[in-house]
C-alpha positions as CSV (number, residue, x, y, z in Angstrom):
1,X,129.5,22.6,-24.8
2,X,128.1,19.1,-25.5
3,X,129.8,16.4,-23.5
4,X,128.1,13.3,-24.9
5,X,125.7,11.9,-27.5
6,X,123.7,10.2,-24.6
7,X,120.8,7.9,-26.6
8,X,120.3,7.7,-30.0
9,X,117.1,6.1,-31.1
10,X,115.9,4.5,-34.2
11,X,118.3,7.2,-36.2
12,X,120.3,5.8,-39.2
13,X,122.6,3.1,-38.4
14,X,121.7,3.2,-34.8
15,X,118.8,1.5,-33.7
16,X,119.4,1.9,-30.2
17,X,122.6,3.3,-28.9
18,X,123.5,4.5,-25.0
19,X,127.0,6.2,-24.8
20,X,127.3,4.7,-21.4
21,X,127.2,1.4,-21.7
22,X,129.3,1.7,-25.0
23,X,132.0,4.1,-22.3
24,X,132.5,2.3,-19.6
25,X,133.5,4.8,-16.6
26,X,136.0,3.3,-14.9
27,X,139.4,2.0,-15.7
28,X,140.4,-1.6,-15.8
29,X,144.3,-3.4,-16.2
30,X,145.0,-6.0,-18.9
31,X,143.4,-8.9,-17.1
32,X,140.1,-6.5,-16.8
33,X,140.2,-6.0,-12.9
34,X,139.7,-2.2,-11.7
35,X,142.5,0.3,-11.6
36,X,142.8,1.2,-8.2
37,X,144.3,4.6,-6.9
38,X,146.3,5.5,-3.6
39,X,143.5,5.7,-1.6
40,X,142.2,2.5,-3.0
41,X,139.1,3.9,-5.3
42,X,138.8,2.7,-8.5
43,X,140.1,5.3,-11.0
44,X,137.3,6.8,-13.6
45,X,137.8,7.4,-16.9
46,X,136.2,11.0,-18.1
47,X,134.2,9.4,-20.9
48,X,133.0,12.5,-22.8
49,X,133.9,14.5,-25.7
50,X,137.0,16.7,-25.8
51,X,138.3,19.9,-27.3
52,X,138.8,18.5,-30.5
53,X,137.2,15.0,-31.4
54,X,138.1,12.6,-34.5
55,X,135.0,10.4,-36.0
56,X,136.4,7.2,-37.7
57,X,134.9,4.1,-39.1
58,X,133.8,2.0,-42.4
59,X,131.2,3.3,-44.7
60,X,127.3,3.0,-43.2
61,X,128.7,3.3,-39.7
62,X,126.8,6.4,-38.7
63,X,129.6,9.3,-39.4
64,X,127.4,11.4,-41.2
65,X,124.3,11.1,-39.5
66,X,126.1,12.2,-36.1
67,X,127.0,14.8,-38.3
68,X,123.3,15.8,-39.3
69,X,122.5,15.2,-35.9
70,X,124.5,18.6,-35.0
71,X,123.4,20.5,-37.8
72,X,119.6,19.5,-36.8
73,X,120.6,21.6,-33.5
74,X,121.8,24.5,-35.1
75,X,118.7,24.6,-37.5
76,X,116.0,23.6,-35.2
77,X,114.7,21.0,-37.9
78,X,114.8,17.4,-38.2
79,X,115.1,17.5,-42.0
80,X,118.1,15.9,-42.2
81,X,117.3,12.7,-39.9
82,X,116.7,9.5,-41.6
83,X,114.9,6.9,-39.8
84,X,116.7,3.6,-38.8
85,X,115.9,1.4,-42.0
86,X,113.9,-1.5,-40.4
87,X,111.9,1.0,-38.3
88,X,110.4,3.6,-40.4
89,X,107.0,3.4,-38.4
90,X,108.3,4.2,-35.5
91,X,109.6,7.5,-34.2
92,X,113.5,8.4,-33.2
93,X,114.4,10.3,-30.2
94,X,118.3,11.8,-28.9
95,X,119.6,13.1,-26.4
96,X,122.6,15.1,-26.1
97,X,124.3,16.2,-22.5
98,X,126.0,19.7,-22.6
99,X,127.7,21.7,-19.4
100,X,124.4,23.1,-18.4
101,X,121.6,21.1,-19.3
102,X,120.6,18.0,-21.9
103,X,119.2,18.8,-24.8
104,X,116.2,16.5,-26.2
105,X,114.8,15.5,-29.7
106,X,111.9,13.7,-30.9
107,X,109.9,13.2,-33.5
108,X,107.0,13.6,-31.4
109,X,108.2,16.3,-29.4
110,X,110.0,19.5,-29.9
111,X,113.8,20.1,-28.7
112,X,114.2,21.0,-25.2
């Protein structure tokens, strides 16, 4: 199962995009200080896809292209990936993290 889009790169709307700095891990109160629990840790957040996942935002956000993005893994072909607008020269790359291993793409190189 994948667990997160980890780096998108140069792909559609996204010219660079890290799901972790987007996700922070741990949780913070109202006033942004860490949550702490009882043994005084700070409390993580699991900041990773779900069972069932809802995609929102305004038109040219990068919905569909996350949706291309999964069908490139199913067909093995980077067909449907369109280059980030500005950067047409230069090549894309993602990386998606699943249970078991991450799974690479590239124009350059071949999915791993």
């Amino acid at each position: 199962m994948i667990k997160k889009i980890k780096i998108l790169k140069n792909i559609g709307s996204f010219l660079y995009f890290d799901w972790d700095s987007v996700n922070p891990s741990l949780q913070i109160d109202a006033n942004c200080n860490p949550v702490l629990d009882k043994k005084g840790d700070q409390k993580i957040i699991s900041n990773q896809f779900n069972k069932f996942n809802v995609l929102f935002g305004e038109n040219g956000t990068g919905k569909t292209t996350i949706v291309n993005l999964f069908k490139t893994l199913n067909e093995d072909s980077n067909s449907l990936i369109n280059k980030n607008w500005d950067h047409e020269a230069d090549p894309f790359f993602f990386e998606f993290e699943t249970d078991s291993t991450n799974i690479l793409f590239s124009d350059r190189y071949p999915k791993s």
